[in-house]
MARBA-3410 file (N, C-alpha, C, O; in Angstrom, 1 decimal):
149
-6.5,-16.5,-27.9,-7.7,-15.9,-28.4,-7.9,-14.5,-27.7,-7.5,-14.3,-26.6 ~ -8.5,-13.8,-28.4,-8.7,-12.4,-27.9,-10.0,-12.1,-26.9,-10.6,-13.1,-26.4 ~ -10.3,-11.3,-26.7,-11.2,-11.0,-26.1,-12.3,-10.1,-26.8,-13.5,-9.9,-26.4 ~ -11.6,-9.6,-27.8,-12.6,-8.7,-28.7,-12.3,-9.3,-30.4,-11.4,-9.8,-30.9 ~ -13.5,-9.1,-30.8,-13.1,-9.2,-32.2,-13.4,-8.5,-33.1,-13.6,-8.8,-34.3
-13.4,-6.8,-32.4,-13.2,-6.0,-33.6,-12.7,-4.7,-32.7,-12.9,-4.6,-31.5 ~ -12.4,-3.9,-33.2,-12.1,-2.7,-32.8,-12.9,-1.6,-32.5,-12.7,-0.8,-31.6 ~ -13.7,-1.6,-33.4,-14.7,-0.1,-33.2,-15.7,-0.8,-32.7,-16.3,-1.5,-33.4 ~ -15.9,-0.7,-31.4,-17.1,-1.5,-30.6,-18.1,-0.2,-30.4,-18.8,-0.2,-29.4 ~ -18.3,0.6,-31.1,-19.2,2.1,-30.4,-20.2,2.2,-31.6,-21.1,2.9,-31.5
-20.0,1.3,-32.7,-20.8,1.2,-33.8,-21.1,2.4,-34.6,-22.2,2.5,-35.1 ~ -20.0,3.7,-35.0,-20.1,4.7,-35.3,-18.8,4.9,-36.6,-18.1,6.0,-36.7 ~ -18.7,4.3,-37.2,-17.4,3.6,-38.0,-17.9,4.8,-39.4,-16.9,5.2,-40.0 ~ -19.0,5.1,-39.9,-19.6,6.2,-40.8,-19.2,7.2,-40.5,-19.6,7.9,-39.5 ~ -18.2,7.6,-41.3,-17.3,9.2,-41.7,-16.5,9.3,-40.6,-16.2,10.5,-40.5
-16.1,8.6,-39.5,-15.4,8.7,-38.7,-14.0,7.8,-39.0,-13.6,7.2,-37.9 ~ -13.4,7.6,-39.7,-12.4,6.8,-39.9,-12.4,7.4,-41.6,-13.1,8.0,-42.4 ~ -10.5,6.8,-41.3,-9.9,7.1,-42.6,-8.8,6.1,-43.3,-8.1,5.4,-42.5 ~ -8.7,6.0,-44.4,-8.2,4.7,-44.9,-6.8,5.3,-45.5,-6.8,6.4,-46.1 ~ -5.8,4.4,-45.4,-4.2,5.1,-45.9,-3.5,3.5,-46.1,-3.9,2.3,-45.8
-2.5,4.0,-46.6,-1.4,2.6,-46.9,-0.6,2.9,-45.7,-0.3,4.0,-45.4 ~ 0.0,1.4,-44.8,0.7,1.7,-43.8,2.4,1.7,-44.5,2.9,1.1,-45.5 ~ 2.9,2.6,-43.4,4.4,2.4,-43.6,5.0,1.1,-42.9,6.2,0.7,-43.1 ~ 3.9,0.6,-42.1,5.0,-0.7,-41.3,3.7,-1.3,-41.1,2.6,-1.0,-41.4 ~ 4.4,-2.6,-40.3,3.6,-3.5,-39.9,2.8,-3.0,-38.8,3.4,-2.6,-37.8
0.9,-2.8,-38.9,0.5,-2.4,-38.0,-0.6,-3.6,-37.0,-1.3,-4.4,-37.6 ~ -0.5,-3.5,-35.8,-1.4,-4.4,-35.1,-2.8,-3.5,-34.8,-2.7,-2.3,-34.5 ~ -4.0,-4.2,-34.8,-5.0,-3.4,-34.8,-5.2,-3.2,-33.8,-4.8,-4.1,-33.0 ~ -5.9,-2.2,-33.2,-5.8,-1.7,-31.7,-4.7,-0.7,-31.4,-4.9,0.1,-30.4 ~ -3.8,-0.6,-31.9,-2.9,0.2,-31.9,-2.9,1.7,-32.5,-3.3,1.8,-33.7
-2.5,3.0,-31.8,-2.4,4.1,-32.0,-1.9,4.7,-33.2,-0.8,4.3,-33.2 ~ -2.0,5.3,-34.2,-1.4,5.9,-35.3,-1.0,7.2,-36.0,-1.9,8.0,-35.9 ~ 0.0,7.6,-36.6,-0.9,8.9,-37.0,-0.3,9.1,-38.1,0.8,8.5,-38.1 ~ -0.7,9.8,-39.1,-0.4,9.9,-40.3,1.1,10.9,-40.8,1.4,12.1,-40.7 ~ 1.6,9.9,-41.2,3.1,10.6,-41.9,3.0,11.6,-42.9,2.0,12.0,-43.5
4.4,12.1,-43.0,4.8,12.6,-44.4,4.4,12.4,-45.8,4.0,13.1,-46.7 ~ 4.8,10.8,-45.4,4.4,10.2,-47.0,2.7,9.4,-47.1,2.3,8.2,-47.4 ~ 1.9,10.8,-46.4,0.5,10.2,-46.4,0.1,8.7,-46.2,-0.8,8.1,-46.8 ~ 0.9,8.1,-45.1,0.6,6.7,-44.8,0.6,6.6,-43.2,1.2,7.4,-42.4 ~ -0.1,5.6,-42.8,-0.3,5.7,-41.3,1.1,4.9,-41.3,1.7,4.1,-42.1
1.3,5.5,-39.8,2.8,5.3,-39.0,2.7,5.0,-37.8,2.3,6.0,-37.0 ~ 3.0,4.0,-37.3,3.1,3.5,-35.5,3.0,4.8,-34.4,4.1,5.4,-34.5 ~ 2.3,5.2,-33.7,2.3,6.5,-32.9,3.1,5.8,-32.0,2.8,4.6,-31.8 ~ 4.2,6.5,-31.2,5.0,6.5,-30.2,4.3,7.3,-28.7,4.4,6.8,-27.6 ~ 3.8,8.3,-29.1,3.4,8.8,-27.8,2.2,10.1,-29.0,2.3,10.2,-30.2
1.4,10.7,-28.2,0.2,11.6,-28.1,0.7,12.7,-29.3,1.3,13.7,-28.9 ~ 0.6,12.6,-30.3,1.0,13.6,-31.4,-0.2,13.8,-32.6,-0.7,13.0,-33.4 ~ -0.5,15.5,-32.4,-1.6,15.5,-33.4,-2.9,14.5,-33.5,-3.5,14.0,-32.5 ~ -3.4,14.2,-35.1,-4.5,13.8,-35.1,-4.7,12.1,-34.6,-4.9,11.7,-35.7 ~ -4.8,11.2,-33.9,-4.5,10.4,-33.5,-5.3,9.2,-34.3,-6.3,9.6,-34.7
-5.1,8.0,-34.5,-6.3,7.1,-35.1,-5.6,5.8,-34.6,-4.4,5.5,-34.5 ~ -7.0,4.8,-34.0,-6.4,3.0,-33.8,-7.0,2.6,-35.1,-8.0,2.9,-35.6 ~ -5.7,1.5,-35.5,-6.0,0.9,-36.8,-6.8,-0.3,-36.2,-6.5,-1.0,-35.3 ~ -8.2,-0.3,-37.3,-8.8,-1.3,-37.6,-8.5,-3.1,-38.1,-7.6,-3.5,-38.8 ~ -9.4,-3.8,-37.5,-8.9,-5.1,-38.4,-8.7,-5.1,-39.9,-9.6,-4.4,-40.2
-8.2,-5.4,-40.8,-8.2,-5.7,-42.1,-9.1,-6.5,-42.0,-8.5,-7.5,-41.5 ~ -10.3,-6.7,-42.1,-11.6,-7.5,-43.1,-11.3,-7.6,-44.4,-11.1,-8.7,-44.9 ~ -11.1,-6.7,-45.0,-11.4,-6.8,-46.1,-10.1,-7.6,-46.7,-9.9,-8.0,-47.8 ~ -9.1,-7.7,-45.6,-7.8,-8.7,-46.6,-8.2,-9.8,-46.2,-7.9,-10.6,-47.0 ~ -9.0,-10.5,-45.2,-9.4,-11.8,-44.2,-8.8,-11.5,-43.4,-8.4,-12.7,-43.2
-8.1,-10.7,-42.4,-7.5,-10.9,-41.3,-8.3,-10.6,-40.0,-9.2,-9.8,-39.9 ~ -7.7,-11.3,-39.1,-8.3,-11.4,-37.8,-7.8,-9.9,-36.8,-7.2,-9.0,-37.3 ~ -8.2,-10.0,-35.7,-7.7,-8.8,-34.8,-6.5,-9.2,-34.0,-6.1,-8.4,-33.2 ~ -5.9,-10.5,-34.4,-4.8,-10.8,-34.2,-3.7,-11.0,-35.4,-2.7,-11.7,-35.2 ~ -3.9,-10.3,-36.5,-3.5,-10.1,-37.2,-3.2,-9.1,-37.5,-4.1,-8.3,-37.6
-1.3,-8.2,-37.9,-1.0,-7.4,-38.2,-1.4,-6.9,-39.6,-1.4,-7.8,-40.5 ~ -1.8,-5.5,-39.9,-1.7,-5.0,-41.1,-0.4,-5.1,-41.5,0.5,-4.8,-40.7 ~ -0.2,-5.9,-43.3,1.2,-5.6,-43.2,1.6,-4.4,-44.0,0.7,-3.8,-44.6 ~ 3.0,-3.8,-44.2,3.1,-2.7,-44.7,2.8,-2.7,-46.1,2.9,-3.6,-46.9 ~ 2.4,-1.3,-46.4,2.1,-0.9,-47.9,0.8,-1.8,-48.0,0.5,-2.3,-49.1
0.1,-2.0,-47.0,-1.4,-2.2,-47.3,-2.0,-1.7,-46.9,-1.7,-1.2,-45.8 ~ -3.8,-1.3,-47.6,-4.3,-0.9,-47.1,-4.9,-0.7,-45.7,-5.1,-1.8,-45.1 ~ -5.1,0.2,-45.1,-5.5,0.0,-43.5,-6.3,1.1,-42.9,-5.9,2.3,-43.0 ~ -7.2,0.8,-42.4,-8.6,1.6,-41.9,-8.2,2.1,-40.1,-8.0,1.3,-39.2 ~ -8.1,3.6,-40.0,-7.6,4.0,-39.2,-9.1,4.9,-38.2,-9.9,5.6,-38.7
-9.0,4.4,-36.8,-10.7,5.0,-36.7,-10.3,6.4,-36.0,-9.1,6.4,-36.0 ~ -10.8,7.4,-35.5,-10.6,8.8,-35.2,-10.5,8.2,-33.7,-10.9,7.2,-33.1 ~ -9.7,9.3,-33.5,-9.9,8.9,-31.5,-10.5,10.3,-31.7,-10.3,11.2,-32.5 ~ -11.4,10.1,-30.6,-12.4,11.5,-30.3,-13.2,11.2,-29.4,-13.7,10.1,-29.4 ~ -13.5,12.2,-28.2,-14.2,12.5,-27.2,-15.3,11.2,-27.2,-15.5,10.7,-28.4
-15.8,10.8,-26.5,-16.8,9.5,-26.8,-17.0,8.7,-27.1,-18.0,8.0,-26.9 ~ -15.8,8.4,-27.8,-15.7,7.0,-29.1,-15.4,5.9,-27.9,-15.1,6.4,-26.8 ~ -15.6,4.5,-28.2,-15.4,3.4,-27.6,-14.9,2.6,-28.2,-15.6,2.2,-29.1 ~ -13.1,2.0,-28.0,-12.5,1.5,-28.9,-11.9,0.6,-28.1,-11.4,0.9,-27.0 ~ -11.8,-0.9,-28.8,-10.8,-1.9,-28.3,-9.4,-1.6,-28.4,-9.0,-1.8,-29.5
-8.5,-1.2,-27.7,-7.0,-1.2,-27.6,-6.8,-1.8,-27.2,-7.3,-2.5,-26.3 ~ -5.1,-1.9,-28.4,-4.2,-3.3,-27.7,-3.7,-2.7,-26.2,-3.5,-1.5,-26.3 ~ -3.6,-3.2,-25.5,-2.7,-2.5,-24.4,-1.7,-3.6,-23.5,-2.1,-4.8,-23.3 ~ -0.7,-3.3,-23.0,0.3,-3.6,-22.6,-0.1,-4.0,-21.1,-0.9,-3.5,-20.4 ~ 1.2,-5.3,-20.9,1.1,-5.4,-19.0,0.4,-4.3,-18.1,1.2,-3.4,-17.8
-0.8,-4.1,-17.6,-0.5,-3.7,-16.4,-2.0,-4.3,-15.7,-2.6,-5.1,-16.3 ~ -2.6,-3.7,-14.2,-4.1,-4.1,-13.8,-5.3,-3.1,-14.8,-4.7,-2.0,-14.7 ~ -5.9,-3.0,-15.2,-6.6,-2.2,-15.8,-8.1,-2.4,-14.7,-8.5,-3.6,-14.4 ~ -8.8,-1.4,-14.4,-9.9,-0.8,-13.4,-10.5,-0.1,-14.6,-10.0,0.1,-15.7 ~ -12.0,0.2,-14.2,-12.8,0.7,-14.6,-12.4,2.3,-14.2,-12.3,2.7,-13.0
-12.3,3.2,-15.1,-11.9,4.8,-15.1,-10.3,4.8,-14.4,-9.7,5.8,-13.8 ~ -9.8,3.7,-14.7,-7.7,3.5,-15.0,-7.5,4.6,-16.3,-7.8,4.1,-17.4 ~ -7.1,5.5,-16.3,-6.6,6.3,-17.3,-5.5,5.7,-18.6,-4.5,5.1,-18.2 ~ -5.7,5.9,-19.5,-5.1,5.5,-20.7,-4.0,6.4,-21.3,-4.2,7.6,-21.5 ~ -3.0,5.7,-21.4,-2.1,6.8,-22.0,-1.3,5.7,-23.5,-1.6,4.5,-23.7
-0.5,6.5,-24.3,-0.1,5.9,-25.4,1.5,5.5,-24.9,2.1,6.3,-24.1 ~ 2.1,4.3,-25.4,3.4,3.9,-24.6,4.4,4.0,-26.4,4.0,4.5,-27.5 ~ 5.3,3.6,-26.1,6.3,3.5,-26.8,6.0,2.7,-28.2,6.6,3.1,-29.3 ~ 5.3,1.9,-28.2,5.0,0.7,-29.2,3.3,1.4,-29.9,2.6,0.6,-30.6 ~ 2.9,2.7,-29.5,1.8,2.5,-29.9,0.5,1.8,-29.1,-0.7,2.0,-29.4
0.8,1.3,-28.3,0.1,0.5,-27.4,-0.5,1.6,-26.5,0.0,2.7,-26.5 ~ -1.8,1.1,-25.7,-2.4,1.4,-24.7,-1.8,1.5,-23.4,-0.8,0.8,-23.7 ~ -1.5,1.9,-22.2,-1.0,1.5,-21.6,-1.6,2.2,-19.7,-2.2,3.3,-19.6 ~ -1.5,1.8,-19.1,-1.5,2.7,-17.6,-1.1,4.0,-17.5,0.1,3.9,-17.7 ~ -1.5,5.0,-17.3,-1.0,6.6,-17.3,-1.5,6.7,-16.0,-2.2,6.2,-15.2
-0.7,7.7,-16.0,-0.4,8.4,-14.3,-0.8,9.7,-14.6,-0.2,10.5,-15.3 ~ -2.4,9.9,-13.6,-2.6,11.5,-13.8,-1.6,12.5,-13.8,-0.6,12.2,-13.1 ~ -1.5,13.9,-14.6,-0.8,14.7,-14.2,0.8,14.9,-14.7,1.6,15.8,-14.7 ~ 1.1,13.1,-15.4,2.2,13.1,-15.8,2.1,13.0,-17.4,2.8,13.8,-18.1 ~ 1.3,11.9,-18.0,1.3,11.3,-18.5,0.1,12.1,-19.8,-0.8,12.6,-19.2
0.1,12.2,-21.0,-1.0,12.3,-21.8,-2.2,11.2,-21.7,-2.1,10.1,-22.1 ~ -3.1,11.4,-21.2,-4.0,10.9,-21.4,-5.1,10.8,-22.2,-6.0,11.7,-22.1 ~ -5.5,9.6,-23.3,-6.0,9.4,-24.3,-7.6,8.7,-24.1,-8.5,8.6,-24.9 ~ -7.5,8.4,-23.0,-8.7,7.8,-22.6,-8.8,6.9,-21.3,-7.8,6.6,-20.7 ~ -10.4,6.1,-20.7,-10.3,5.8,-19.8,-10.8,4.2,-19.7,-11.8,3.8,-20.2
-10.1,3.5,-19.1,-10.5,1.7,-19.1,-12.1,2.0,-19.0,-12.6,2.8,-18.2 ~ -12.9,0.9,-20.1,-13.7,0.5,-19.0,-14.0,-0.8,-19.0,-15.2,-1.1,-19.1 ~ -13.1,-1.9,-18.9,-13.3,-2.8,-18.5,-12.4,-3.1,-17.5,-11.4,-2.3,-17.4 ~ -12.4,-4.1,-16.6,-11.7,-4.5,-15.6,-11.2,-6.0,-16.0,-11.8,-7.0,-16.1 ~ -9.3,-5.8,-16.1,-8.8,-6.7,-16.4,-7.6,-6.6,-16.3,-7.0,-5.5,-16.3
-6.9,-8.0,-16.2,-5.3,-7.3,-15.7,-4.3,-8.4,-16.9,-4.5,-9.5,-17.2 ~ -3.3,-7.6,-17.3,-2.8,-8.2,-18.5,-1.7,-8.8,-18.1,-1.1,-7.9,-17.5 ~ -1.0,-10.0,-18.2,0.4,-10.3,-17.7,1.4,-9.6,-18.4,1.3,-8.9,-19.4 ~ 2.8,-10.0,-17.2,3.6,-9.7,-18.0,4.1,-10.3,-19.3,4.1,-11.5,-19.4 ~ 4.6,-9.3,-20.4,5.1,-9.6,-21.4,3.7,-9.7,-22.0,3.6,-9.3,-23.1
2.8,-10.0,-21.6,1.6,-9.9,-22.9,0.7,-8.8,-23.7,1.4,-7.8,-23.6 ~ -0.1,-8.5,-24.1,-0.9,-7.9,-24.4,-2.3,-8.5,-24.2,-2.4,-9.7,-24.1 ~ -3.3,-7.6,-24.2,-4.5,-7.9,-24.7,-5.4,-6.5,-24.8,-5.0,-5.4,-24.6 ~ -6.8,-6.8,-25.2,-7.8,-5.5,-25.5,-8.7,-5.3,-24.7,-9.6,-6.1,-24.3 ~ -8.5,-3.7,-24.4,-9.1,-3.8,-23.1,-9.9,-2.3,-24.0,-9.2,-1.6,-24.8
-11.5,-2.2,-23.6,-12.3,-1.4,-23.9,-12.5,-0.1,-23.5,-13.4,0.1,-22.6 ~ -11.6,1.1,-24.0,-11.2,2.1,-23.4,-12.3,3.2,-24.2,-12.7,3.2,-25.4 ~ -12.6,4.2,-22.9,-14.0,5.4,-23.6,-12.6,6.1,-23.9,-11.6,5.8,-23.2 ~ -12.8,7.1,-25.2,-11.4,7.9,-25.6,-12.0,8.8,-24.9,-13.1,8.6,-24.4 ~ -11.3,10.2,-24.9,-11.5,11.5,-24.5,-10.7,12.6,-25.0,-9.6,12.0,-25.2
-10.5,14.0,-25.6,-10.0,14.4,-25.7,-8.5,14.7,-25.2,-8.6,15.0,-24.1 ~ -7.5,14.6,-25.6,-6.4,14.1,-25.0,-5.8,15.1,-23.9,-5.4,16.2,-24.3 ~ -5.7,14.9,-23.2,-5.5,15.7,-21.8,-4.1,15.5,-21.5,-3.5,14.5,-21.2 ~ -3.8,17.1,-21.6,-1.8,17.7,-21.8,-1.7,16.5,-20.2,-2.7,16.0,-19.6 ~ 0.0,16.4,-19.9,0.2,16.1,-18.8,0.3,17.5,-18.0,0.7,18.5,-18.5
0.1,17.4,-16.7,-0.2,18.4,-15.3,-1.4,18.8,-15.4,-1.9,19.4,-14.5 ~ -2.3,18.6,-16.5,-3.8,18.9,-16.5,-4.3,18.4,-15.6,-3.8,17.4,-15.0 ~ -5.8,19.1,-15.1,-6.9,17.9,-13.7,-7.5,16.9,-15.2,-8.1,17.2,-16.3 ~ -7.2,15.8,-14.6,-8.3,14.4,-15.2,-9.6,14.6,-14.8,-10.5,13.8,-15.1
END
């Protein structure tokens, strides 16, 4: 069972989000950004306009449920202030643990200075190995790596 059961926990979901057909299977919580062929696409790392895909409600699916491809899917803006459940990957997560995007799209531990950073934990929780879970991260404008945090 999850820990959240929705994604846009900041209650600002009005004109801030955008809806597209996915190119792949997407998990909600996860990073995206819009392709070629006008469809959201798994983000790998900090590129352009960034969006975490939403639950599918409207198919009945839960937040443990992937969007599947070539369906509709509700993508929310990452932007300075927003407060969004991400899926994120093994590590301890701290209150102001910096957020970076990993390989899968996922949330993950970033290392000032190195790392793009997308935003900052604010919950305190530590995820095992191999697992995931959603941890409640403030976004921020994304901050180059060697930047001051």
């Amino acid at each position: 069972m999850s820990r959240y059961r929705r994604v846009n926990i900041d209650g600002q979901s009005l004109y801030k989000t955008e809806t597209r057909l996915t190119a792949a299977n997407l998990k909600p919580g996860t990073f995206a950004t819009i392709n070629g062929s006008d469809k959201f696409a798994q983000a790998t790392a900090v590129a352009g306009r960034m969006y975490v895909i939403d639950v599918a409600y409207h198919e009945g699916l839960t937040i443990t449920d992937s969007v599947p491809a070539g369906h509709s899917a509700i993508g929310n803006y990452v932007e300075e202030g927003r407060e969004l459940a991400i899926l994120c990957a093994a590590g301890t997560y701290e209150k102001d643990t910096p957020i970076k995007v990993n390989s899968s799209g996922q949330g993950a531990v970033g290392v000032d200075g190195t790392d793009a950073i997308v935003g900052f934990s604010q919950d305190e929780f530590t995820v095992g190995a191999g697992q995931t879970e959603f941890i409640r991260v403030r976004m921020r404008a994304t901050q180059k790596p060697g930047a001051a945090v």
